[in-house]
C-alpha positions in Angstrom: 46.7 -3.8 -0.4 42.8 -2.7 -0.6 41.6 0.7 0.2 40.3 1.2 3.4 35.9 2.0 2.6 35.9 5.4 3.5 38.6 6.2 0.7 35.9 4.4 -1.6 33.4 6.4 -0.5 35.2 10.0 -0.6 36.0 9.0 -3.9 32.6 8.2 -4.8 31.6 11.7 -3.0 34.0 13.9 -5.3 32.8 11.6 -8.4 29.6 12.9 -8.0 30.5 16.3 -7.5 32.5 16.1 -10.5 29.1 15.1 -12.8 27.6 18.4 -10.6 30.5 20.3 -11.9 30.4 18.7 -15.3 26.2 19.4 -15.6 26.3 22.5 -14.4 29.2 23.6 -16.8 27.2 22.5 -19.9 23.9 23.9 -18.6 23.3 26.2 -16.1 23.7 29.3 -18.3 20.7 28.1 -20.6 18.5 26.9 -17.4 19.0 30.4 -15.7 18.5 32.4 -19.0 15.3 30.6 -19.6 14.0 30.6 -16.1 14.7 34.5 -16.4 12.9 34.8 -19.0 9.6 33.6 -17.7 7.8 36.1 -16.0 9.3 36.5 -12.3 12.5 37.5 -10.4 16.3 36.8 -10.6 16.4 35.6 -7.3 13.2 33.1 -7.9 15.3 32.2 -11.7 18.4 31.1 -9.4 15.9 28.9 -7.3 14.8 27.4 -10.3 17.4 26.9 -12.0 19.3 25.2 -9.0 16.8 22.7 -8.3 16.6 21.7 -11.6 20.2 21.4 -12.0 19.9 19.4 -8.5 17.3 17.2 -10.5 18.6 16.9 -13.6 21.9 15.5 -11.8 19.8 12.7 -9.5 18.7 11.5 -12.8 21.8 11.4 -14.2 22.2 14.0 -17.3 25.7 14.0 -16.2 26.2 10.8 -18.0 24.3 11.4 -21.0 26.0 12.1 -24.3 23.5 13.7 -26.2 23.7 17.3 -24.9 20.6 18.3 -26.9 18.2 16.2 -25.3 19.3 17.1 -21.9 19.3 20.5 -22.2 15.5 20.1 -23.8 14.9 18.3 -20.7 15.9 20.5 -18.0 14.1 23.3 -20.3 10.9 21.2 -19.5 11.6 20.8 -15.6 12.2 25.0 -15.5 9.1 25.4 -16.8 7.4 22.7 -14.6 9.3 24.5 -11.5 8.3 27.8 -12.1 4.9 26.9 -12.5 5.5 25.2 -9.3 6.6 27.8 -7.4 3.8 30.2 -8.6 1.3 27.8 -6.9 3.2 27.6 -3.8 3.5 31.4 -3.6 0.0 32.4 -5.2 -1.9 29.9 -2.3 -2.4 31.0 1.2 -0.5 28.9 3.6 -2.7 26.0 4.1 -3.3 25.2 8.6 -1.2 22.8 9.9 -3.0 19.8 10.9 -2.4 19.6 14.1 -4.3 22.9 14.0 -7.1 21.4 12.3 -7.3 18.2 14.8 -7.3 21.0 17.6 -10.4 22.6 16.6 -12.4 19.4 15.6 -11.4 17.2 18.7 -13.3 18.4 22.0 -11.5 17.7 25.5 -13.2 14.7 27.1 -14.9 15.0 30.5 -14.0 13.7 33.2 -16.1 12.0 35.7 -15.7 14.1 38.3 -16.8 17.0 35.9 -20.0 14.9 35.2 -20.7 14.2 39.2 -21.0 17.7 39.8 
């Protein structure tokens, strides 16, 4: 008797959440110590280090056996994330462009404007 698909896919869900668990096990104590060592706050090193946990998981550390090089890698995408979020928080808020298209588009006139 086959599974019905949405067994499959809750299982799929909870294997995936497993490799989370499994990456985050093996690393997430060296990410966060390194992004707290760079220059800024704990609260920005926990935003770091989750999104490169999150990224390191999309491409697919979980399954990769040398420990070593992943932990290099997700070294290399803290750094890139923290210089990241610098730049976002160092620039002023750039105007939406709807904003923009506001100011540069003029209201067309109508003819009964142009009559009078």
């Amino acid at each position: 008797m086959a599974e019905p698909p949405e067994d499959h896919a809750n299982h799929d869900e909870i294997v995936r959440l497993a490799e989370l668990a499994a990456l985050q096990d093996r690393h997430a104590r060296y990410v966060l110590d390194y992004a707290h060592a760079l220059p800024g706050s704990r609260e920005q090193a926990e935003e770091v280090s989750l999104e490169v946990l999150l990224t390191g998981w999309r491409a697919g550390l979980a399954h990769e056996p040398d420990q070593f090089a992943s932990r290099l890698l997700l070294m290399g995408l803290v750094r890139r994330e923290v210089v990241v979020l610098r730049r976002r928080r160092a620039t002023p808020t750039a105007p939406r462009a709807a904003t923009i298209l506001e100011q540069r588009v003029r209201p067309r006139r109508r003819r009964s404007d142009i009559s009078e």
